[in-house]
C-alpha positions in Angstrom: 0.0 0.0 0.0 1.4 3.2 -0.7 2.6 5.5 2.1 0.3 8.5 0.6 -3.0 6.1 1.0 -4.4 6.2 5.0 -4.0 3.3 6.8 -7.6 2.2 6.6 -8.7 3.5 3.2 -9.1 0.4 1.7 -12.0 -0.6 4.3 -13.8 3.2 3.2 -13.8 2.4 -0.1 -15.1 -1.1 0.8 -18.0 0.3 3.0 -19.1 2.9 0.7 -19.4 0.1 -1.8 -21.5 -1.9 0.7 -23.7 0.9 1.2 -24.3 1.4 -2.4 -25.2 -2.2 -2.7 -27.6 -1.9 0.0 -29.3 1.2 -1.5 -29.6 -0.3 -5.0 -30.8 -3.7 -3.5 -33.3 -2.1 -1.4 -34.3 0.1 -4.9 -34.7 -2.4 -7.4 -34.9 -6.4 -5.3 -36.2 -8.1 -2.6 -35.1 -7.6 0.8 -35.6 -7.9 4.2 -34.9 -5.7 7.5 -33.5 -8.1 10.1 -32.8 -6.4 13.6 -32.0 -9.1 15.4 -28.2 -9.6 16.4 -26.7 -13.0 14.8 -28.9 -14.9 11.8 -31.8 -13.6 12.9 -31.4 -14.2 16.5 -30.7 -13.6 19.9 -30.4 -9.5 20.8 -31.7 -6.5 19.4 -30.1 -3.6 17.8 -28.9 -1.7 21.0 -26.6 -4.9 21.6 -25.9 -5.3 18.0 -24.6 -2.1 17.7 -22.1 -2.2 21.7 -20.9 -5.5 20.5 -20.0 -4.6 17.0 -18.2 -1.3 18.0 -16.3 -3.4 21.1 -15.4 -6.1 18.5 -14.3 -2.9 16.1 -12.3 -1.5 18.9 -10.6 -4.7 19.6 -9.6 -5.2 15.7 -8.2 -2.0 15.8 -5.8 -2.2 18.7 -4.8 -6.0 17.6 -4.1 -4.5 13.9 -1.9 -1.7 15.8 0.0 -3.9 17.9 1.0 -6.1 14.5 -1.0 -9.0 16.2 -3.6 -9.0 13.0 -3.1 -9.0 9.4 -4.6 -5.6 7.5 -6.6 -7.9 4.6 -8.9 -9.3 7.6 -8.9 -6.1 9.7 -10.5 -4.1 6.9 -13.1 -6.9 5.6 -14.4 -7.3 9.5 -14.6 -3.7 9.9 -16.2 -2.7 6.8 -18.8 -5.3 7.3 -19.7 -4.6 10.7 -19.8 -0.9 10.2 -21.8 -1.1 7.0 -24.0 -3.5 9.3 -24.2 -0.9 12.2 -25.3 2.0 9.7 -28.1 -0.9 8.4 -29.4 -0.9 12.1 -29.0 2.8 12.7 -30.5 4.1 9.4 -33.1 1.3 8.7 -34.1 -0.2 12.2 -32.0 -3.0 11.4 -29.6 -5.0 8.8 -31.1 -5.2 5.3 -30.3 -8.8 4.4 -31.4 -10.1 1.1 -29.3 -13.6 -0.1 -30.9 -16.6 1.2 -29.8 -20.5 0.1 -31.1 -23.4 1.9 -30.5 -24.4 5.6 -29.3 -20.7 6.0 -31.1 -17.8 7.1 -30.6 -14.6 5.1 -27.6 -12.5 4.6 -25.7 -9.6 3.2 -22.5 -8.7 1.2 -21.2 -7.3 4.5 -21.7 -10.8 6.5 -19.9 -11.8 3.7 -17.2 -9.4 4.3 -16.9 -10.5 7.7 -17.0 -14.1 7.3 -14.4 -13.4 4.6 -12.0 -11.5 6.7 -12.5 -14.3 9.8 -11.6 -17.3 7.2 -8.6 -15.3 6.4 -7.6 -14.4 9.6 -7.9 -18.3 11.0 -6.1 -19.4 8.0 -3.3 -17.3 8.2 -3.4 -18.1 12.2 -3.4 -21.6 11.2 -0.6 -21.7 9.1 1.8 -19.8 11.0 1.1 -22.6 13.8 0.7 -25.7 11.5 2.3 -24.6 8.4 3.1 -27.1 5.3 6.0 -27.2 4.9 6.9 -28.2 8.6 8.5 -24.7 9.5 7.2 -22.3 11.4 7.1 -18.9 9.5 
C-alpha cells in the first residue's frame, strides 16, 4: 500500500461500496430488515450495535500492535460498520441472499466471514504450516 494512502482507506472504499449495494438492492430487489443480532437471533439492535463497535475496537488495537493481518482487519470492519449504519439508518440490517439451511444475509456478512476465514487461516498456518516450519 502506498505510504500517501491512510492506513484504513481500503476498508472506506469497501464500505461505501457496501452501502451502495444496499441502497440499489433495497431500490430495485427483494429484501428484508432483520434487527435481530446473529442470523436472525438472539439481541436486538442496541446490543448489536455495543458488541460490534467493542469487537471494532478490539480489531483495531490488535491490527496496531502487529498481532492481526490488514486484509482481515478491513473486511471485519467494513462489514460490521456497514451493518451498524443498516441498524441505525433502517431499524436493522437489510439482508437479502438466502440458500437453503441458512437464514438470510448480506455482502457485509460476507465481508466478515471473509476477513474471519482469512484471519484463521493465516493463524493456522503460522502454527501448522506445510512445509513443517514455522514462518
Amino acid at each position: 500500500m502506498k505510504k500517501s494512502q491512510p492506513p484504513y482507506f481500503p476498508t472506506v472504499i469497501l464500505l461505501i461500496l457496501l452501502q451502495v449495494a444496499n441502497y440499489l438492492i433495497q431500490k430495485y430487489a427483494s429484501a428484508e430488515v432483520n434487527s435481530q443480532l446473529i442470523f436472525g437471533t438472539l439481541g436486538d439492535n442496541a446490543i448489536a450495535i455495543g458488541v460490534s463497535l467493542l469487537l471494532i475496537l478490539i480489531l483495531v488495537i490488535s491490527h496496531k500492535k502487529g498481532l492481526i493481518e490488514a486484509a482481515p482487519v478491513y473486511l471485519i470492519i467494513a462489514g460490521a460498520v456497514s451493518n451498524i449504519f443498516d441498524r441505525v439508518f433502517y431499524g436493522g440490517v437489510i439482508d437479502y441472499f438466502t440458500l437453503p439451511l441458512i437464514p438470510m444475509f448480506n455482502i457485509a456478512d460476507i465481508c466478515i466471514v471473509m476477513g474471519i476465514g482469512i484471519f484463521i487461516y493465516h493463524t493456522l498456518s503460522q502454527v501448522y504450516p506445510v512445509n513443517g516450519r514455522k514462518k
